[in-house]
N, C-alpha and C positions, 0 to 999 in steps of 0.2 A: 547416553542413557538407553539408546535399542539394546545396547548388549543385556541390560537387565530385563529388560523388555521381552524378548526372545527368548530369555532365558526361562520365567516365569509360561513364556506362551507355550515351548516348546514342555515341560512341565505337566502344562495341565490338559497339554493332548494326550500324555501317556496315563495320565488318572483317569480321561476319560474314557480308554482304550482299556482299562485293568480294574476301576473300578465303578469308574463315573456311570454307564451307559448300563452294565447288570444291577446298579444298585438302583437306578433310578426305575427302569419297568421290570424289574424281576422280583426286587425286595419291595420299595416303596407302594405297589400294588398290594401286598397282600400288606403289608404295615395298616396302610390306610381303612381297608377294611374291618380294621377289629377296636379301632378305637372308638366307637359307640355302642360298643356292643358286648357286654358282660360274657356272654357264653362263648361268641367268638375268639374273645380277649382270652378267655382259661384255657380254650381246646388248644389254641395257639401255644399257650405256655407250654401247654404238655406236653406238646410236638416236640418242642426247641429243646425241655428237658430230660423227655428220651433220647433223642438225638446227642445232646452232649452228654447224657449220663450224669448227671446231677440231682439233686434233692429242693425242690423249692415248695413252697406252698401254693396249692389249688387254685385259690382264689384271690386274681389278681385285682381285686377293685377296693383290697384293702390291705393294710402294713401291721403287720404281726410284728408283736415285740415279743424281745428274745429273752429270754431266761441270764443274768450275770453270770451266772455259773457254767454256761453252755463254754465248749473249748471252741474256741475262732482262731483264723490264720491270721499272724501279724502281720504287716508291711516287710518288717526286719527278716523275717524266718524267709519268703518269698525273697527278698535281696542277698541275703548269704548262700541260700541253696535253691536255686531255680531250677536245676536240674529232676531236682525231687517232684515236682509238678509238671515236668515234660512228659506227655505220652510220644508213643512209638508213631511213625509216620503208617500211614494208612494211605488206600488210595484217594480216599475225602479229605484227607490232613497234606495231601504229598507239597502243596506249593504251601513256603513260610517264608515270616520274615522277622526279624527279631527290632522290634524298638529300644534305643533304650532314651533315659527320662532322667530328670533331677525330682519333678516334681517338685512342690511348693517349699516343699521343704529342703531341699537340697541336697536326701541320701537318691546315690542312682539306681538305678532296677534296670534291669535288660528282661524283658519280656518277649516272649514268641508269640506269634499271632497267625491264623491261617491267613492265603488271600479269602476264603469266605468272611471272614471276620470281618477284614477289611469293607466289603464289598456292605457285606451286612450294616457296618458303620456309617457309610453312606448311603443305604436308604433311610437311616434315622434321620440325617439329615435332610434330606429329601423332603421328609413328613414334617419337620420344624419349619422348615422356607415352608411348605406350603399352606404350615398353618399361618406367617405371614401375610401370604397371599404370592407371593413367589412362583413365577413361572418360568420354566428351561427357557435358557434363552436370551433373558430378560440381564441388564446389564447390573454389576455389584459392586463396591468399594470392600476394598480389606484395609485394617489398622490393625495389625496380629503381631508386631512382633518381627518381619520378616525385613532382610538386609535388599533392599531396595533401590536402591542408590549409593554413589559415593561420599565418602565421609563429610566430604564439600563438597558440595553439587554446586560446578560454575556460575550455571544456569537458575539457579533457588530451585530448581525442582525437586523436591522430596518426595517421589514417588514416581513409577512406572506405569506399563499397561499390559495385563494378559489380554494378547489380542483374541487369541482362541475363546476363553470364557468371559470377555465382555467384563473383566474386571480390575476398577483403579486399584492398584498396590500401592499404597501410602506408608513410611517409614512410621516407626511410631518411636523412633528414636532422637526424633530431631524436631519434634513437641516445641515449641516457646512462644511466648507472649509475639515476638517481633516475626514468627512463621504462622502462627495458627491462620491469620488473614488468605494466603495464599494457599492452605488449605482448603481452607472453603469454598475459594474460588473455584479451586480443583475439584471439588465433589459437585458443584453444582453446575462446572461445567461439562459433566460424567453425566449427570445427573441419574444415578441409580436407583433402582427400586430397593435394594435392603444394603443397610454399611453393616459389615462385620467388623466389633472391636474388642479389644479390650476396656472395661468400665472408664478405667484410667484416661486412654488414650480419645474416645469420646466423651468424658467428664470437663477433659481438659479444652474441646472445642463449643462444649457447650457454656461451657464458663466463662470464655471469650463471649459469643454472643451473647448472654445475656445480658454481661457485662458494659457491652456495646449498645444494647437497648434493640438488637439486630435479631431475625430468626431464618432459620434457613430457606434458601428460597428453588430449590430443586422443587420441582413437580411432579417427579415420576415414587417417589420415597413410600414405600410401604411400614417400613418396621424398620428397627435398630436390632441386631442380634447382638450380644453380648455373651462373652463366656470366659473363663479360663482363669478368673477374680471374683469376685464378691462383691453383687450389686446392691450398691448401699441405696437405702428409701431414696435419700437426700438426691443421690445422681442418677434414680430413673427419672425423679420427677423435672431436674432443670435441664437434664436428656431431654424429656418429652414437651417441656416449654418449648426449648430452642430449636429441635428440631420439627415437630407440630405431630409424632406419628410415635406409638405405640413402641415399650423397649421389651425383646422379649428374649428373656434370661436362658442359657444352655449351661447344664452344669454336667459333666461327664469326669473321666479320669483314664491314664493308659493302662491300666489294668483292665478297663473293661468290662465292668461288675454292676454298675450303676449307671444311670443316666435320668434327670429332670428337664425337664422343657417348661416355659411359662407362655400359655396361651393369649389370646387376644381379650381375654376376660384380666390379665394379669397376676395369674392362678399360679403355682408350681406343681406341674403334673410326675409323678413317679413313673415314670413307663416300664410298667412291673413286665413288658414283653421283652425289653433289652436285658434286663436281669433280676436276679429275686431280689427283693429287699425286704431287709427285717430292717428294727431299730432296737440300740442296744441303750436303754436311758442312762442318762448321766445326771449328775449330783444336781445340777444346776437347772434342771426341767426340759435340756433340748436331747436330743438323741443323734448318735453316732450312726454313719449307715455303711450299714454291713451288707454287702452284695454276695449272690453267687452268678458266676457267667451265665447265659444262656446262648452267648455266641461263637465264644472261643473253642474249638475241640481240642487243639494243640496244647492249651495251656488253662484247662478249667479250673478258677481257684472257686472255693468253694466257701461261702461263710466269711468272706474275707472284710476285713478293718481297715475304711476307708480312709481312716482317721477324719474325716469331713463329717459337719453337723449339720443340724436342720431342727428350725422349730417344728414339732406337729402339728398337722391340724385336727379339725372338731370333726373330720367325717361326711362332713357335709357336701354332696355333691357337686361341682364346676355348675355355674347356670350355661358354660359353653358345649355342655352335652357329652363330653368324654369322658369313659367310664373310669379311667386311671384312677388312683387315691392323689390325693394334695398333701402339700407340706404349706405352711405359714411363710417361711421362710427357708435358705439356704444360709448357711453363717461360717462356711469351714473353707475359703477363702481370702480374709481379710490381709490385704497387706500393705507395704507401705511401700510411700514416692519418696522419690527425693528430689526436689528442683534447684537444679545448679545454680551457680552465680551470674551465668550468661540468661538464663530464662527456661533452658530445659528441663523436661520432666522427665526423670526415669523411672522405671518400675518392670517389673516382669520378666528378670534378668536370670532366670532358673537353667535357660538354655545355655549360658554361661558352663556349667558343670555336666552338659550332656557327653557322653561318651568318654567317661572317667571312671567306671564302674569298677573296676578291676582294683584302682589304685587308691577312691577316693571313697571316703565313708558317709561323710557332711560337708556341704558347705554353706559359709552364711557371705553375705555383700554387709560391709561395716563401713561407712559413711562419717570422714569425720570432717567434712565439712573445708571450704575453700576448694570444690573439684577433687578434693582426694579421697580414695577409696584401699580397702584393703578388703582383701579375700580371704576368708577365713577358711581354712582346710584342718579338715581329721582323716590321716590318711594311713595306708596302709606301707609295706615296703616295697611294694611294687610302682609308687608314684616318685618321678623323676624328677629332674630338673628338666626334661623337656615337657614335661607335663605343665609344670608351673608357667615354662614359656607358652603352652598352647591357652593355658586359662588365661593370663595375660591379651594374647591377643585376642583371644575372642571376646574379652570385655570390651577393648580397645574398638572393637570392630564396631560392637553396637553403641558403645559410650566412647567417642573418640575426644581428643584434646584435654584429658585427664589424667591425674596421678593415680595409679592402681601396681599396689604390692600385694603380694603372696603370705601370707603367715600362715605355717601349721602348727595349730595346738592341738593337746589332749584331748581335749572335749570342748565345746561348744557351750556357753550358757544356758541354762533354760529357767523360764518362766514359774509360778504355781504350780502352771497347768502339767508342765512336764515336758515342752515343748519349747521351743524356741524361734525367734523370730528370723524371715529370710535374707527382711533389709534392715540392720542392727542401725543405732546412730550413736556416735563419740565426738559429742563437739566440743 
């Protein structure tokens, strides 16, 4: 288990060497300063959007709705010609890096990003842990998603340790009824001041204790951060039973256009500094958010269609004193699990389809029960048969001891809404 261990430490020395250490006293300084403070908050915006050369609105302490008819960029248009939104290297733009993503949905984007971006993205962070209560330093737990261990861990260990940042790396793969116990044990013998998870992957340990009649019993625990799913009422509140401490919501995207945080009051703040946000209403009373960057100069999309929703709210100030606009809620995450026959949970399997962009248009996980699974692909002619073998194992990696084929079809089902779902079921 060191090899993972070192792998992860060795890791988060070079984040802190390239982003960790400028984003924490260069960005998160001046972030800090403008959120109680209205005039600060706009002069701030103006800076960031001469600086990228963008169009936002003035006044960040409130969410302009947009016009239907206004023209906005698609997701689609950004994934077939990315090109068309590259500016020219400059000496402020000269260091990049290019992500690419499945996203919830499952079509890929290869997006460029400056290292400011980067850098910039981790003082936002910075500014959430510390509305926690989070201090450098202070030791963390991760449930993210991240390949952690071996597929069998001899020893039951599912998880590692970044010794450099002080944090347990926990698999979120290997979830069940018969492991969650030795999870716990593992957090509480960390004992950290905030768990990073997926809702899923702390729904599921919260649901054992309470189930247990059990709560956690770590001392050091400030907050639960969550993100990268859709925090259902239902799983903050048996969150916050079973752990005893506040869950506070991060909702972002790799595009980079948007970003919400939920306070210690349990509010959803818009941080209209990380980008503009309008809202474009929809039929059904909640609205679509539509960001422009304020951080990217490499890759500024502008007006762009998060395809992610959100109830509004009434306007009514945070009693926590930050001058941001609120939302009711966030709703443009929801997805689904699926728990095996052995007692596993899975969900959050988008990374499956990362680095396919060229070959692959959609993809869905289609669950049809007994451990078997098929991948559903819409692809183009540039995806192979080694392709199909790299999807394969990379399902395999995070879902191992399962049946998982390949199918490409024409198109993909969708919904009403127009949309379609990421973990389908055929049982």
């Amino acid at each position: 288990m060191w090899t993972y261990s070192l792998k992860f430490t060795l890791r988060a020395i070079v984040r802190e060497l390239l982003r960790g250490f400028w984003g924490r006293y260069l960005v998160y300084p001046r972030l800090a300063a403008v959120e109680r403070s209205a005039a600060l908050l706009n002069a701030a915006i103006a800076r960031r959007a001469r600086r990228i050369g963008v169009a936002v609105a003035p006044d960040g302490t409130r969410l302009r709705r947009i016009d239907p008819r206004t023209r906005l960029l698609a997701k689609t248009e950004v994934g077939r010609h990315p090109e068309r939104f590259l500016r020219p290297r400059t000496l402020a733009t000269l260091l990049r890096s290019t992500i690419r993503t499945s996203g919830t949905s499952g079509s890929p984007l290869a997006l460029v990003q400056t290292l400011g971006a980067v850098i910039r993205e981790e003082g936002f962070i910075q500014r959430q842990l510390a509305w926690i209560g989070f201090r450098h330093g202070q030791r963390r737990a991760w449930i993210r998603g991240e390949i952690v261990c071996p597929k069998q861990p001899p020893d039951g260990r599912y998880w590692c340790h970044d010794w450099f940042g002080k944090i347990l790396m926990l698999s979120s793969y290997h979830l069940s009824n018969a492991t969650i116990g030795a999870y716990i044990g593992a957090l509480e013998r960390h004992d950290p001041v905030v768990i990073h998870a997926y809702p899923s992957s702390v729904a599921a340990l919260a649901a054992w204790l309470n189930a247990a009649g059990q709560r956690y019993r770590g001392r050091a625990l400030r907050g639960v951060m969550t993100s990268s799913e859709t925090l259902e009422p239902g799983v903050r509140s048996a969150v916050e039973s079973a752990f005893g401490v506040p869950v506070y919501d991060w909702y972002g995207q790799a595009e980079r256009v948007a970003a919400i945080g939920s306070c210690e009051r349990g509010n959803y703040h818009v941080l209209t500094d990380y980008g503009g946000v309008e809202l474009l209403e929809l039929a059904d009373g909640s609205c679509e958010l539509v960001g422009t960057t304020l951080n990217n100069p490499a890759m500024p999309l502008s007006r762009y269609r998060t395809g992610d929703r959100v109830i509004p709210g009434n306007g009514t100030p945070c009693a926590c004193g930050r001058v941001f606009p609120t939302v009711k809620a966030v709703i443009g995450r929801q997805e689904k699990t699926v728990t095996l026959p052995d007692g596993r949970i899975v969900a959050r399997l988008d990374r499956v389809f990362q680095g396919h962009e060229r070959g692959l248009l959609e993809g869905q996980v289609l669950y049809r029960g007994d451990a078997r699974f098929v991948l559903r692909v819409v692809t183009t002619d540039a995806f192979d048969a080694a392709d199909e073998a790299a999807l394969r194992s990379k399902f395999l990696l995070r879902v191992p001891g399962v049946e998982v084929g390949v199918e490409r079809v024409a198109a993909i089902p969708r919904g009403p809404n127009g949309k379609y779902e990421f973990i389908a079921f055929e049982m």
